[in-house]
PAPAKOL-77076 format. One record per residue (C-alpha): residue number from 0; x, y, z. Coordinates in steps of 0.05 Angstrom, whole numbers, plus 5000, padded with zeros to 4 digits. Layout:
REM residues N
   n   px   py   pz
 NUM    X    Y    Z
...
END
This chain:
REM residues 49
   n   px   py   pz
   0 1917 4870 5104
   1 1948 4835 5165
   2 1968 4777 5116
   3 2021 4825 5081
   4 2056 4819 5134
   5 2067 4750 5138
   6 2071 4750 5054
   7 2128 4795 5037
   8 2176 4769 5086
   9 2154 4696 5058
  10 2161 4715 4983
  11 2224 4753 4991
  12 2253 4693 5020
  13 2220 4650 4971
  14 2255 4693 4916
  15 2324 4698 4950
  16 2325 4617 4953
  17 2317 4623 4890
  18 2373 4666 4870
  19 2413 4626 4913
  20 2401 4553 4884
  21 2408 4598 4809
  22 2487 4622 4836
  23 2494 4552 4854
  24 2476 4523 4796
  25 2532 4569 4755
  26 2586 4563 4805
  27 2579 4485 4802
  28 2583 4482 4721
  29 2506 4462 4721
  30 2505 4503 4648
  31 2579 4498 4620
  32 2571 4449 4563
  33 2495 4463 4545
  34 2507 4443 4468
  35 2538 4373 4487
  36 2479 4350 4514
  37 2436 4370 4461
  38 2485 4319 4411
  39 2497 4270 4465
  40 2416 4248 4463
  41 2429 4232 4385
  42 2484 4187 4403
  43 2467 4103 4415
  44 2511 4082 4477
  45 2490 4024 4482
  46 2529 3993 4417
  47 2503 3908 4405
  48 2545 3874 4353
END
């Protein structure tokens, strides 16, 4: 039971990083233009003539 204490803190933290790198993610436009990189795999960039 003495493990619980070192657990809880550790997964709370664990779980707050979490959060934290999530809030990043949407502040920095990580999930802004999700449909136009579904398309953008169907499209050949690299165009040989």
């Amino acid at each position: 039971m003495e493990v619980l204490i070192y657990l809880v803190p550790m997964a709370l933290l664990l779980g707050l990083s979490g959060l934290a790198a999530f809030m990043w993610s949407l502040k920095s436009g990580q999930y802004d233009d999700v449909q136009g990189a579904a398309v953008r795999v169907l499209f050949d960039d690299d165009m040989r003539k």
